[in-house]
N, C-alpha and C positions, 0 to 999 in steps of 0.2 A: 674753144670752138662751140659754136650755139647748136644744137641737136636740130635733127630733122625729123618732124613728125609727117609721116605722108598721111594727107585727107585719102580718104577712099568711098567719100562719097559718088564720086561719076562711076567709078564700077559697080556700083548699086545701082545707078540709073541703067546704068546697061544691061547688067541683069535682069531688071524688074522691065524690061520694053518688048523683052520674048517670052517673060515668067521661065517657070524652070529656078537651076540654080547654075546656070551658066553665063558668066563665069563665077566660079564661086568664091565668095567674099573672105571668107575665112583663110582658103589657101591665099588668096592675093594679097593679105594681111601676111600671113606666114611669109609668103616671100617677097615681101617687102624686108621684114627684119632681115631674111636671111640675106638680100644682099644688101644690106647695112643702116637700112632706117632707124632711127632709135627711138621710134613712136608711134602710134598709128591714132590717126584723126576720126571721127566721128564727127557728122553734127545731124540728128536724126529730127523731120518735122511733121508737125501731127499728121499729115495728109500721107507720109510714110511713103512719098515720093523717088526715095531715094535708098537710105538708110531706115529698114524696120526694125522696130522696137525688137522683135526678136533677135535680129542680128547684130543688137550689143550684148546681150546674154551671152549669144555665140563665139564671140570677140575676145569677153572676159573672159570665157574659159579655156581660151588658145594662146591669146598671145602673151610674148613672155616681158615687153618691150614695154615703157610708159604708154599706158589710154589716157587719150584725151576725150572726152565728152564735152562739144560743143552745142549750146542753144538758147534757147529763151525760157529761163527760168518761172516766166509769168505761167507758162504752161503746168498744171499741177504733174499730167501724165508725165513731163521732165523729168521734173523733181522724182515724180518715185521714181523711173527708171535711176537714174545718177547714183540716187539713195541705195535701191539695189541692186547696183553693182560696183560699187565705191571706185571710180578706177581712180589714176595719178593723179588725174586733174582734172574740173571742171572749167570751163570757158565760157563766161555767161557773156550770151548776146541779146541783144536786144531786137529781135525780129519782129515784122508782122506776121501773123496767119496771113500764109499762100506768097512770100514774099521771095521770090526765085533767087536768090544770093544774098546776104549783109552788103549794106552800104552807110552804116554810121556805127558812131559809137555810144554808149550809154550817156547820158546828162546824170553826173555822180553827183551834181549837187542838187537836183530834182528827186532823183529817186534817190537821195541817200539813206534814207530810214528803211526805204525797203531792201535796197543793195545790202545793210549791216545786218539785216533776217537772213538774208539769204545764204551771204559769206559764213554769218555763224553757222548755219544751219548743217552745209557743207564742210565745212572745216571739224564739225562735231564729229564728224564720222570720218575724220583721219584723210576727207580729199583736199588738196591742195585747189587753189580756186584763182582763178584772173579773170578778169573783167576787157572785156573789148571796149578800145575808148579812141577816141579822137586824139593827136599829139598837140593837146590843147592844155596850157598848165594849169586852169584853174581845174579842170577834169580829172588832171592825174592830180592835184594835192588834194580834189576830193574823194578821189578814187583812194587813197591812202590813209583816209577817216571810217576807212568803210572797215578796214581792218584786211583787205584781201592780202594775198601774198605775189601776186604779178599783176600785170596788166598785160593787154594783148594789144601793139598799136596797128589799129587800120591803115592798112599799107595801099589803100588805091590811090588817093593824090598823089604818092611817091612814085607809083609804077608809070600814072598818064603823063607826069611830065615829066618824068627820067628820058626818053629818048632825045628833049628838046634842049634841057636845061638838071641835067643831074645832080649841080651844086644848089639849085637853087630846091630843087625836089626834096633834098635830102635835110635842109636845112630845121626844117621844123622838126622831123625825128630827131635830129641830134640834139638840139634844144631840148625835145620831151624825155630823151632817155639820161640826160643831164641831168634835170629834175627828178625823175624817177631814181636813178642813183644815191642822189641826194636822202630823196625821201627814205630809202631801203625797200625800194619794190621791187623786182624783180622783172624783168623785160621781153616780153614773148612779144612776136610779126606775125602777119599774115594777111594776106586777101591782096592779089595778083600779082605775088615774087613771082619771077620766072627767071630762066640760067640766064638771061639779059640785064636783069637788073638788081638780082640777088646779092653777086659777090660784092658788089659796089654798098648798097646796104650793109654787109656786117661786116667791113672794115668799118666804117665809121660810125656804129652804133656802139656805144660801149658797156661791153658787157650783155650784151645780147644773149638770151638763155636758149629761145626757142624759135623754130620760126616753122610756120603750119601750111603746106601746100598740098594743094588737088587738083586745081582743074590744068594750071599750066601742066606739070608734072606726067598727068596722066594723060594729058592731049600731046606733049613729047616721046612720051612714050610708045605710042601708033608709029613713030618714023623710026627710033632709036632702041627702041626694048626696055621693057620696065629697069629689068637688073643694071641695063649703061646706064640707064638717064636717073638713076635713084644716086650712081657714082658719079655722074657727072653735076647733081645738085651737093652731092657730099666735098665737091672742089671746089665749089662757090664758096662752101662755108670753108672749110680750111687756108686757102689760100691766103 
């Protein structure tokens, strides 16, 4: 069964829109684990919009569950944060400054010299590393020269035509996580699973490790309650 990391980036938005520390970040972390997340997401950007630097310090010294640390590596201020706090795993994306959600995935054979600095660089200090990429396979067999140990496939073309055409949505994932397979990479999702189009996703992904949700998640959670709707994405995956 693939683990569920919950983003909790948008309750940092919500936070930071009254100041204060309501609602506070850390407990909503905590109780995410407690009722059954097996990860908790980060992706913090410089403008500190969401997710402040501070509040991965805070993170690390609470939770007890795999951290993930999501961003763009290009940023120095990243790197050291990541550096200093070594969590489970880093997820390098490739954002612009001010750029309100990811929408692609790395070019691993453009930046491949810089992606192999940076894998290393990571991986020196004991964090596991995946790379956000496209289900594109000249991307993932160069994603696999980089020396990373996962990939993270962009799951937004999957989610926009899953309600049209599901077979046809899912097609190019299953082809990349084929390859990935093959290659020995290891296979983390994310960016707009929601309980609609989730379970259909990790049945036919094979070997699916991870898969990283926030905004559906937390925006189900306003009708449903964090604690249902965290067991109710936990049945997507198992089922």
């Amino acid at each position: 069964m693939a683990k569920l990391s919950v983003n909790i980036n948008k309750i940092a938005t919500l936070r930071n829109s009254r100041g204060g520390n309501n609602p506070d970040l850390v407990k909503v972390a905590l109780d995410c684990e407690r009722f059954g997340a097996q990860g908790i997401t980060v992706h913090p950007r410089p403008d500190e919009r969401h997710i402040r630097y501070q509040d991965v310090f805070d993170l690390k010294a609470s939770i007890s569950t795999e951290f993930n640390i999501e961003g763009n590596c290009r940023e120095q201020k990243f790197v050291d944060l990541v550096l200093a706090n070594t969590p489970a795993q880093v997820t390098l994306v490739p954002d612009a400054e001010g750029q309100i959600t990811s929408n692609h995935g790395w070019d691993t054979i453009k930046n491949q010299d810089y992606l192999k600095e940076m894998v290393s660089l990571f991986q020196d200090k004991g964090i596991r590393v995946s790379i956000f990429i496209d289900p594109v396979r000249e991307m993932i067999e160069a994603a696999k020269t980089t020396g990373t140990d996962r990939i993270e496939l962009y799951t937004e073309s999957y989610a926009g035509l899953y309600p049209t055409d599901p077979v046809k949505a899912i097609a190019p994932y299953i082809q990349a996580a084929h390859i990935a397979n093959k290659l020995g990479l290891g296979i983390n999702a994310g960016h707009d699973l929601d309980l609609q189009n989730l379970k259909y996703f990790a049945q036919n992904i094979p070997n699916l490790l991870e898969v990283s949700i926030g905004h559906a998640l937390i925006s189900s959670a306003l009708y449903m309650g964090l604690e249902n709707t965290i067991q109710l994405y936990l049945k997507q995956l198992a089922d």
